[in-house]
C-alpha positions as CSV (number, residue, x, y, z in Angstrom):
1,X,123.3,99.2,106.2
2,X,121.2,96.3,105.3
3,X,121.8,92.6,107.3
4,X,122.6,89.2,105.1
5,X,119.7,88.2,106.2
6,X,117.8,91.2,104.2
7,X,119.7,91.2,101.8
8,X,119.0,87.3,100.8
9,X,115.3,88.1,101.1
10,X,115.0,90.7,98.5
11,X,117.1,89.2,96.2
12,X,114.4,86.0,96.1
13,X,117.5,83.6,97.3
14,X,116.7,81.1,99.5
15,X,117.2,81.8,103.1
16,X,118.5,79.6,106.3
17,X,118.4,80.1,109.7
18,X,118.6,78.6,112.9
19,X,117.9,78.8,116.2
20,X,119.8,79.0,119.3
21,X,119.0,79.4,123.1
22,X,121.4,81.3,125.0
23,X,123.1,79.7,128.3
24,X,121.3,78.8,131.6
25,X,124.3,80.8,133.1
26,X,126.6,83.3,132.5
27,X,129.2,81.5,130.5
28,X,128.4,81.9,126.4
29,X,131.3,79.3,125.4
30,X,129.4,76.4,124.8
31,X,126.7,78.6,123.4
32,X,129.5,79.9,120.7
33,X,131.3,76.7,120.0
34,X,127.8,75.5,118.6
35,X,127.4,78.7,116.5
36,X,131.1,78.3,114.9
37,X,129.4,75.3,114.4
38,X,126.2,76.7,112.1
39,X,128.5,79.8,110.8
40,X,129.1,78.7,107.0
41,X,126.0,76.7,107.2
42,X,123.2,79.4,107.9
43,X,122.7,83.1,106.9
44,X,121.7,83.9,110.3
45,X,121.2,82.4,114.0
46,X,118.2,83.5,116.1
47,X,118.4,83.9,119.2
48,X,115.4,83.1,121.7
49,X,114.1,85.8,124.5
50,X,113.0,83.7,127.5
51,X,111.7,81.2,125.6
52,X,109.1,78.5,127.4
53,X,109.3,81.3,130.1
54,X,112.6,79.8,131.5
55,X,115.3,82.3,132.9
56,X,118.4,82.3,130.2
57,X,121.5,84.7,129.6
58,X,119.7,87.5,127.3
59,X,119.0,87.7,123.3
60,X,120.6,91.4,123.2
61,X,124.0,90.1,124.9
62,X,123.8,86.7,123.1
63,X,123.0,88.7,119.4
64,X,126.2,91.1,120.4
65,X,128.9,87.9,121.3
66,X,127.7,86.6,117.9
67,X,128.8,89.4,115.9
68,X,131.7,90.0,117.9
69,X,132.5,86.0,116.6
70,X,131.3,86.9,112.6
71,X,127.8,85.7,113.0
72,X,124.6,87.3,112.0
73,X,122.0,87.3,114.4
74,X,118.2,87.5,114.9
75,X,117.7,88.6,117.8
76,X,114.3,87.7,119.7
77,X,112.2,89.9,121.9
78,X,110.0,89.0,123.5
79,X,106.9,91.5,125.0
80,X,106.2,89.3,127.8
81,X,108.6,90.5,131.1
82,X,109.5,94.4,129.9
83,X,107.0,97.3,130.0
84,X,107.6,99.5,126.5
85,X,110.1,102.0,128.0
86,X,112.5,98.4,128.5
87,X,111.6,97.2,125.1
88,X,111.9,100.7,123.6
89,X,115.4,101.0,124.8
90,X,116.2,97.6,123.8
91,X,115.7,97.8,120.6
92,X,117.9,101.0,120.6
93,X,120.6,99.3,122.3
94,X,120.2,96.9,119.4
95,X,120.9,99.2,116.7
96,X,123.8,101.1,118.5
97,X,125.4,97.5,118.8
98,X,125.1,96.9,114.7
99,X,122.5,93.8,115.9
100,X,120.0,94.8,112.4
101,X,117.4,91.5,112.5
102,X,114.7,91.8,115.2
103,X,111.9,89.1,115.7
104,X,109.2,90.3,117.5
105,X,107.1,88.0,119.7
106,X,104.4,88.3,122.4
107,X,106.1,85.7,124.7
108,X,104.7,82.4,125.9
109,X,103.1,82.5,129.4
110,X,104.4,82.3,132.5
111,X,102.8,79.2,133.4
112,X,104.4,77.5,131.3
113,X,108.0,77.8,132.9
114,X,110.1,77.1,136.0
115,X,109.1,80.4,138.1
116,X,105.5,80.5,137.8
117,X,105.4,83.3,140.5
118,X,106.5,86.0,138.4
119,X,104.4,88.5,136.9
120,X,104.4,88.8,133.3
121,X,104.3,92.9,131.4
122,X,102.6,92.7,128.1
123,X,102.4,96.3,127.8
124,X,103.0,95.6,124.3
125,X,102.2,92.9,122.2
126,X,103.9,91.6,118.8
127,X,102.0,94.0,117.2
128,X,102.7,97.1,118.7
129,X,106.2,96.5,118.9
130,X,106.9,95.9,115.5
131,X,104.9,99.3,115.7
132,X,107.2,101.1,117.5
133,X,110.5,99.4,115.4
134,X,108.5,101.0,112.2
135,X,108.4,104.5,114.3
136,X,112.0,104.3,115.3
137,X,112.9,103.4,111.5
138,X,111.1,106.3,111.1
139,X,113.0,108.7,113.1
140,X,109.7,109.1,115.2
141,X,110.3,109.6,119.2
142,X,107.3,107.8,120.8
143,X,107.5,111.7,123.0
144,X,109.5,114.2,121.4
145,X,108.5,113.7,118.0
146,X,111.9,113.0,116.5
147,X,114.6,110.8,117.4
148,X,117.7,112.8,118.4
149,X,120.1,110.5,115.7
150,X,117.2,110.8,112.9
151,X,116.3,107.0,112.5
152,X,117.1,103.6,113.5
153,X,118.0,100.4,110.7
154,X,116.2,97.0,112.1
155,X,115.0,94.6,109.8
156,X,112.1,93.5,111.8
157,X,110.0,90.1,111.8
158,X,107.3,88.1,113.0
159,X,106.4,85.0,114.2
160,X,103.4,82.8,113.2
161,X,101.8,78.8,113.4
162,X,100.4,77.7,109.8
163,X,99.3,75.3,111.4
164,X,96.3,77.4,113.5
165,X,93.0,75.8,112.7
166,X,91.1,79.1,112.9
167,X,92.4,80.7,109.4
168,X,90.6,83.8,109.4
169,X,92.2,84.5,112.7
170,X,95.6,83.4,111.8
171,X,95.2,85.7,108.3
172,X,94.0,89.0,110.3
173,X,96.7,88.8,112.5
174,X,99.5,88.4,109.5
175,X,98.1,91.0,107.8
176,X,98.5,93.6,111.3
177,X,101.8,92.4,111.9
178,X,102.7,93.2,107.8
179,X,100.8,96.5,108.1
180,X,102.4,97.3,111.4
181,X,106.0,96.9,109.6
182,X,106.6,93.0,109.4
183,X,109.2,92.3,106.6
184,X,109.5,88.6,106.9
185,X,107.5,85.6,108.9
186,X,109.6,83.4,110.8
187,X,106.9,80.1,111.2
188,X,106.7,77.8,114.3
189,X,107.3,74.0,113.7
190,X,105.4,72.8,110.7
191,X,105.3,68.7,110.8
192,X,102.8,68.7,107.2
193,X,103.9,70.7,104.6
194,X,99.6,71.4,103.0
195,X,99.6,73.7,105.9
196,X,102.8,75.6,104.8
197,X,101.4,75.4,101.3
198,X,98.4,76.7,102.8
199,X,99.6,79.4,104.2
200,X,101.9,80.6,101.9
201,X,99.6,80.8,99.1
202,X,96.4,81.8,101.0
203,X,97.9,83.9,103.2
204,X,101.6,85.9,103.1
205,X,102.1,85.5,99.3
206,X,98.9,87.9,98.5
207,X,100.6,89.9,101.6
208,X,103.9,90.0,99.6
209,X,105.8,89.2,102.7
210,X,108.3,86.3,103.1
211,X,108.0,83.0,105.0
212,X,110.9,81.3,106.6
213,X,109.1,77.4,107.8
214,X,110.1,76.1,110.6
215,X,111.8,72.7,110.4
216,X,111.7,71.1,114.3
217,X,113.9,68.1,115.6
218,X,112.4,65.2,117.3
219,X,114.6,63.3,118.8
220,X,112.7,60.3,119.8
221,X,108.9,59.3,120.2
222,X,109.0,60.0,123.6
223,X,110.4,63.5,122.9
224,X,107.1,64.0,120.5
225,X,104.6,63.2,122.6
226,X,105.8,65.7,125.6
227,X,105.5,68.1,122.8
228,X,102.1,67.7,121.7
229,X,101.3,68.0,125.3
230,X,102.9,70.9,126.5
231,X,104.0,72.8,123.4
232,X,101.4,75.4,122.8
233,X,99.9,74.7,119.0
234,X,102.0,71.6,118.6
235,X,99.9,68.8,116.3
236,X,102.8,66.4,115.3
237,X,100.8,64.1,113.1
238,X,100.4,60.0,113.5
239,X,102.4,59.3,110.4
240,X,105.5,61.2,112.0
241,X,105.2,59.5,115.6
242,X,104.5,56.1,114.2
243,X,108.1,56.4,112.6
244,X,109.9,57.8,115.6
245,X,107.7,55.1,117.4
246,X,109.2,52.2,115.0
247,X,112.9,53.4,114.3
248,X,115.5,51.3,115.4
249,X,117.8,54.2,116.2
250,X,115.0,57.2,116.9
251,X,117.3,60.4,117.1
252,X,118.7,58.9,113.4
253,X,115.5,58.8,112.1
254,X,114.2,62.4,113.8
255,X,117.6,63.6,111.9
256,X,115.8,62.1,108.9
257,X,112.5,63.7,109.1
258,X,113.7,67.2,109.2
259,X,115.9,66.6,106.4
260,X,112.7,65.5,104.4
261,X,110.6,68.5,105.6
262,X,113.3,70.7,105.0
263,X,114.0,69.8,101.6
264,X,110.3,70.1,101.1
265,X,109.6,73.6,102.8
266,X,112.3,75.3,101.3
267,X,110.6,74.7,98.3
268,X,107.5,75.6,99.6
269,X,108.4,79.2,101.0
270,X,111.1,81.8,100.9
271,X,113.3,79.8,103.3
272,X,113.8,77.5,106.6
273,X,114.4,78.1,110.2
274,X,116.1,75.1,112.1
275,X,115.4,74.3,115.6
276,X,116.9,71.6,117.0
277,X,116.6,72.0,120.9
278,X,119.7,71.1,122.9
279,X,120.9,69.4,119.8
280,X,121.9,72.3,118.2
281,X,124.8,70.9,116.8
282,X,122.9,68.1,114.4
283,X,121.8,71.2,112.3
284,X,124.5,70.6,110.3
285,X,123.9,67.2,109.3
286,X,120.0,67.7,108.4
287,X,121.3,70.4,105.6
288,X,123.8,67.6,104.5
289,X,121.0,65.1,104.3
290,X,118.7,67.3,102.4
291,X,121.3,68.9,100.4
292,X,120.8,72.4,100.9
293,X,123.6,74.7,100.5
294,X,123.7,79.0,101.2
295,X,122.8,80.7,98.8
296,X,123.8,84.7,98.8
């Protein structure tokens, strides 16, 4: 009953992932050409929930065609645009459809996307619904008591930024998420690995709980700087944009950067999670570089 992804974790095996937004349409070819693509190179491919508040196909249809096509997914939810009966039955759906790895997430803010006139939920927040995945693995009904089919198999995780500045913050709100049934942290882009280190040994290592580092893509200096100023918690450091700044051939060179940090980070924590943003399909060639193989 237990995913790859779950399985890799507990056996102390280094984990990859990557991840993967869904189509700005209702086509998913392109979308699964590019996971064939990450298939024998990852143990599993998250897919995003809305991400950047920008309308895309959806994680639980995504997660389901990548199955159907011999990929393990992570599928993404996000609390921001369902109230908890939505979410509640998404995750359900999830676990009737054999989708096992859930990342929960609160959801960035509508102002940061293309339809800043809707109305974001938040009836729940990361928090409570890994909450309500622990019930449900539970066989708890959040009305009835008891779930009519006894219990539900997710492998839930979390999100989190090592690189917050307010660390007391950042540790209280690991330690709710592990407490609340967390069984792996899935990081945000880290550009210096002493804040990995950081927070790996300060903060989910006393918590027993896995880290997979993010490992993000730049793709030129230009890229970098847009960002730092509009990606929430974003610090990409001078040393990284001086080099994209420099570099004869920029995307090369952004290519080369995650290669370092993800040779370092996997070192670092239990894993890495590659995101590569509409260059999906580079993934590939940053494990090459930094010689990282699956492990299972």
């Amino acid at each position: 009953m237990k995913s790859k992804l779950q399985k890799t974790l507990e056996k102390k095996s280094k984990v990859i992932t990557a991840e993967l937004m869904p189509p700005r349409g209702g086509s998913p070819v392109r979308s699964l050409k590019i996971a064939q693509l990450l298939k024998d190179k990852v143990h599993a491919v998250n897919i995003t929930d809305g991400s950047r508040a920008v309308m895309r196909m959806c994680s639980l249809a995504m997660s389901k065609l990548l199955l159907e096509n011999g990929i393990e997914p992570v599928m993404q939810i996000s609390c921001r645009d369902r109230n908890k009966i939505a979410l509640q039955s998404d995750i359900l759906g999830a676990n009737a459809l054999g989708i096992k790895n859930i990342l929960c997430i609160t959801g960035d803010s509508v102002k940061s996307g293309d339809q800043q006139n809707t109305k974001a939920v938040h009836e729940f927040e990361s928090v409570r619904l890994l909450k309500q995945i622990q019930d449900f693995n539970k066989g708890i009904d959040p009305t009835f008591g008891e779930l009519s089919d006894k219990k539900t198999f997710i492998f839930p995780g979390a999100a989190a930024d090592p690189s917050c500045r307010n660390k007391k913050s950042l540790n209280n709100r690991i330690r709710k998420k592990k407490e609340a049934g967390a069984r792996f942290i899935q990081t945000q882009m880290v550009m210096e690995k002493e804040n990995l280190i950081d927070f790996c040994e300060k903060i989910a290592n006393p918590l027993e709980i896995p880290v997979i580092a993010g490992v993000f893509l730049l793709k030129s200096y230009k890229n970098a700087l847009f960002i730092n100023k509009y990606v929430p918690g974003a610090n990409i450091p001078e040393n990284i944009l001086n080099r994209l700044k420099d570099a004869k051939n920029p995307l090369d060179e952004g290519i080369q950067i995650a290669s370092e940090q993800a040779r370092d980070f996997i070192n670092i924590a239990n894993g890495i999670h590659l995101m590569a943003i509409k260059a999906e399909n580079l993934i590939p060639e940053i494990l090459e570089r930094a010689n990282i193989n699956l492990e299972y």
